[in-house]
Every structure is written in structure tokens, then in C-alpha cells.
N, C-alpha and C positions, 0 to 999 in steps of 0.2 A: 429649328427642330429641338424640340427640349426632351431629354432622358428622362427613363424612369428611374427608382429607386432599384440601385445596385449596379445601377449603368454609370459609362460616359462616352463622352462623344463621339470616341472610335468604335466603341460596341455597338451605339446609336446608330452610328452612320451603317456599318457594315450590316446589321439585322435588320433594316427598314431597305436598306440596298434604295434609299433615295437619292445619292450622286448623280447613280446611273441614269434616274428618272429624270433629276435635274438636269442634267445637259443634256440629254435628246431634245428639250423644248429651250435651253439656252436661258436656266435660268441658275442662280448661286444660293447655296446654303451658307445657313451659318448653326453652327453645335456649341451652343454655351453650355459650361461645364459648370456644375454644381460641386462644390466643394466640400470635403468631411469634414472640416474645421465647423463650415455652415450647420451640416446636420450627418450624423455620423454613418447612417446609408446612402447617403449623395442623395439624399431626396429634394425637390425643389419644396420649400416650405410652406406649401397652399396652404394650409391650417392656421396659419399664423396672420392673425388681422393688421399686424405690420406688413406683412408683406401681402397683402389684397387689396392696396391702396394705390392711389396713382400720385407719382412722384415719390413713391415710399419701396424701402424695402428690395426685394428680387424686381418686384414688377420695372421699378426704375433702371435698373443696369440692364433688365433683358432690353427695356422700351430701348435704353441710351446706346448700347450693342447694335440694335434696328437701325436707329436714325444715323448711329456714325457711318453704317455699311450705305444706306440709302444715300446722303450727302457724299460720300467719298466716290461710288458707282452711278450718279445720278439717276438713279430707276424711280421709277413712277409709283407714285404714292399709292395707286389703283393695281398695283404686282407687289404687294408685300403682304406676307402669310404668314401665321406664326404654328404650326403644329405641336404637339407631343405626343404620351405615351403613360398611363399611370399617373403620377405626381405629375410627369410633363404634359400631363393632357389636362390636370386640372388646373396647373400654371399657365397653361394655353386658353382655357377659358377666363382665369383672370386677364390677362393680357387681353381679351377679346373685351371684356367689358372696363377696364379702368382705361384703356388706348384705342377705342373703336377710330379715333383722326390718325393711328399711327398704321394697323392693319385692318385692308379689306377682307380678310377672310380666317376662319377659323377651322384646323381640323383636330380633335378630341377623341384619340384610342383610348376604351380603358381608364376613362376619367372622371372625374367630379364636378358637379355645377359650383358656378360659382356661389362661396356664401356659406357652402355647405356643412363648412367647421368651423369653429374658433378653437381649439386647442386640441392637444394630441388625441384626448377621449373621446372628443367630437368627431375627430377625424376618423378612428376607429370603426364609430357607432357608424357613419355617414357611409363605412366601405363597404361595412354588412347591410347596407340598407334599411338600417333600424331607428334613422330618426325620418322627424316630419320634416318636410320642405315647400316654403311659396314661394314660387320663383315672384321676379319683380322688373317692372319694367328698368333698362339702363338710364341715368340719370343724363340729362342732355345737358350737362352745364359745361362738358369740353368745347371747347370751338373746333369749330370743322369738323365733329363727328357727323359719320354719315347716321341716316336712321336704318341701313340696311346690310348689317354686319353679318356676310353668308356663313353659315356654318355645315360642316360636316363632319359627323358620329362614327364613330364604328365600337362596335362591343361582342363581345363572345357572349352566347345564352346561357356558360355551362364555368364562367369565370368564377374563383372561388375566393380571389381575392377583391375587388371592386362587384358590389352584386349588377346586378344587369340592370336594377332601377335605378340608378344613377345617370344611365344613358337616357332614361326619361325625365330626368330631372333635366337635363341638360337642354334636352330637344323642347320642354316644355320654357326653359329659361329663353330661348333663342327664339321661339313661336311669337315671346312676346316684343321681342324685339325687331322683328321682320314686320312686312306689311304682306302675308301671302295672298295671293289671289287664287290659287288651286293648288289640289293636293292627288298622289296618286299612290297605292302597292303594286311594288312588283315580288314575283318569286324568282328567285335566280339559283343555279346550280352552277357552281363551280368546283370541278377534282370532286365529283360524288356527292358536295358537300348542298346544304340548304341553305340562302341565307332570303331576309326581306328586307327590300331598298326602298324606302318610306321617302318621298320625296315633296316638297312643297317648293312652287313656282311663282316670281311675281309678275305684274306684269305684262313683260316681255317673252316670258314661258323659259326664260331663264331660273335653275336652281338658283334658290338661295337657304334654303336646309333642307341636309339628309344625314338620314340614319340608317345606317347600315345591323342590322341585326344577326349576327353569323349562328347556326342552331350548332351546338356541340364545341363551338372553341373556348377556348379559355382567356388564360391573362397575357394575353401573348399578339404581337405585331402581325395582324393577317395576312398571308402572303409573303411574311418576312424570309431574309435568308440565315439558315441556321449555325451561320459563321458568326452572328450576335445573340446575346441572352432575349429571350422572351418574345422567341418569333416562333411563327407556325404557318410551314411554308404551303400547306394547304390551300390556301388561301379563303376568299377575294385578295388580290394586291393593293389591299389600302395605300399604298405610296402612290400606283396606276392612279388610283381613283381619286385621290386627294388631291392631285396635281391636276386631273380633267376635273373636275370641281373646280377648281379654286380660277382656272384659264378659260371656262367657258360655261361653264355649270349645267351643260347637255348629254 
């Protein structure tokens, strides 16, 4: 579970309230902290093409973080997830595409596709939604990359700081990396709220990407609890949903 910018991993853990989630199904987190020294809002540093690399940068110690918990817990390589939030959600998407052999599954609040910057201005331009993007297929030169790295989105309509086309960039980066075989909308209502569950199945009629579109939220953890920065207990409960996602994709 990776933070956003202004967060850490106590704030993380308490405004996502995904503890709770994880041990009802018996599974363990882990909250790497991002340090000021690194960048002086605790942002995790998508933008920086050092650190979008594999064996390079953040992606290496979050990947090395991964593999020490997996090896020390012996859990199965087919139950490891990498989530965030913001910057952590666009760190989540690098990790999804430079370690697709490390984690099966991806879920991205509030983030950026990968690629999407190389330096702070880029980064800027990319949150307003003001530059162009071709997503591209993942490079198969890892070994034991699977080719069907599941992901799941969630974005506020009404976000002012990540615009809402970012979640499409993202869903479209993932599209190409999946093998879908159908696709369906739904409209859900949740606490008064509107949101569309954009879902695409392979297959086995198992998800393997969704996007969650919330009408009216903002920059903020859906469902979160307001014991943490940048949650909005309104919901849908992205933590609920990212964890049914990620353990059976129905």
C-alpha cells in the first residue's frame, strides 16, 4: 500500500481502514514510507525516469520490500498486490508494469498511467490533463511475467487535483495489456452517491480490469475513514472493492 503526497503510512493505513479489510480475508500488508530527504512532500517520485525503471530507483526497494515479505511468509506469488493512492497510485502502476513476475494485481486511486511524466513540469501538465498520451503495450523481456496483469481504477469525477482523464489513460494502458474477452456498465448507488463500474472479463468471466468512476468525489480514498488525510467516507469502499478484486475478480 503506497501513500500519497503529504501522507505516511500510519495516516495511509488508518484513512483506507485496509488492516481491517486485510485480516477479515487473512491477508498482510505492508506501508512503505516514502521519505522527505527523497522528496520534500513524501511524494513517491513517479515522474522521475530513474525511478520508472526496473531494478532502478523506488521501483527496486518497493519490488525488494515485496520479495523479502513474500520469501520470509512464503505466500504465493499469484496473492501479491501492490495498491496506492495519488503518487502512490502512480507508483502502483509503475510497479505493475516494470514487476508484472512480482505482482498479480494492481489497484490505482487517484493516479497516473504509467510514462506519463519525465520531470516535475511534466508531472504537473499530466495532473491537469493537459498533455497527450499513447499508452503501449508492457515489454515481455521479464521472465515469468504473466501476460495478464489485473488491474483496478478508482477516480472522483469532480478531482481537482489528478483530472479524471488520467483514469483513462490508465484503463487504456491496462486494456493493452490484458487479453479481454467482454466488457460490461454498470450504475451503482452508493450513500446517495452515483458512480460507473466499467468492467472487462477474460476468459473465465473472471475481472481482470475495472474502473470505478465515482460522480462528485474528489481527491480523496472512497470510502475511506476520516481518521486519515484524503479520504471520503461517502464511499464506494475502494479497500472492500480492491481486495474482492484482487481475490476473485466477481
Amino acid at each position: 500500500m503506497l501513500h500519497g503526497c503529504k501522507q505516511n503510512p500510519d495516516d495511509f493505513a488508518a484513512g483506507t481502514a485496509m488492516n481491517a479489510v486485510a485480516e477479515a480475508h487473512g491477508l498482510m500488508v505492508a506501508y512503505p514510507s516514502q521519505s522527505s530527504s527523497a522528496n520534500t512532500a513524501s511524494c513517491w517520485n513517479w515522474f522521475n525516469p530513474a525511478d520508472q525503471q526496473r531494478d532502478s530507483g523506488e521501483p527496486a526497494i518497493i519490488a525488494g520490500i515485496t520479495r523479502a515479505i513474500v520469501s520470509e511468509f512464503a505466500i504465493d506469488r499469484r496473492h501479491v498486490y501492490v495498491a496506492g493512492l495519488s503518487a502512490g497510485g502512480a507508483m502502483a502502476a509503475i510497479m505493475g508494469e516494470t514487476y508484472p513476475d512480482v505482482y498479480a494485481g494492481v489497484g490505482i486511486h487517484s493516479g497516473l498511467a504509467y510514462g506519463s511524466a519525465n520531470d516535475v513540469m511534466s508531472a504537473f501538465a499530466a495532473m491537469r490533463g493537459d498533455t497527450a498520451f499513447a499508452p503501449r503495450a508492457r515489454p515481455r523481456a521479464v521472465t515469468g511475467a504473466e501476460d495478464r496483469l489485473r488491474t483496478i481504477v478508482f477516480q472522483g469525477s469532480a478531482d481537482r487535483i489528478v483530472h479524471p482523464s488520467n483514469a483513462d489513460r490508465i484503463v487504456a494502458q491496462a486494456a493493452i495489456d490484458t487479453s479481454p474477452k467482454s466488457s460490461r456498465q454498470e450504475r451503482i448507488r452508493t450513500n446517495g452517491r452515483s458512480h460507473t463500474r466499467s468492467i472487462v472479463a477474460g476468459a473465465d468471466g473472471a475481472s481482470v480490469l475495472e474502473y470505478w468512476l465515482i460522480e462528485g468525489a474528489g481527491h480523496a480514498w472512497s470510502g475511506g475513514h476520516p481518521s486519515g488525510s484524503y479520504t471520503d467516507a461517502k464511499g464506494p469502499d475502494a479497500s472492500t472493492e480492491m481486495v474482492r478484486f484482487f481475490l476473485n475478480g466477481r
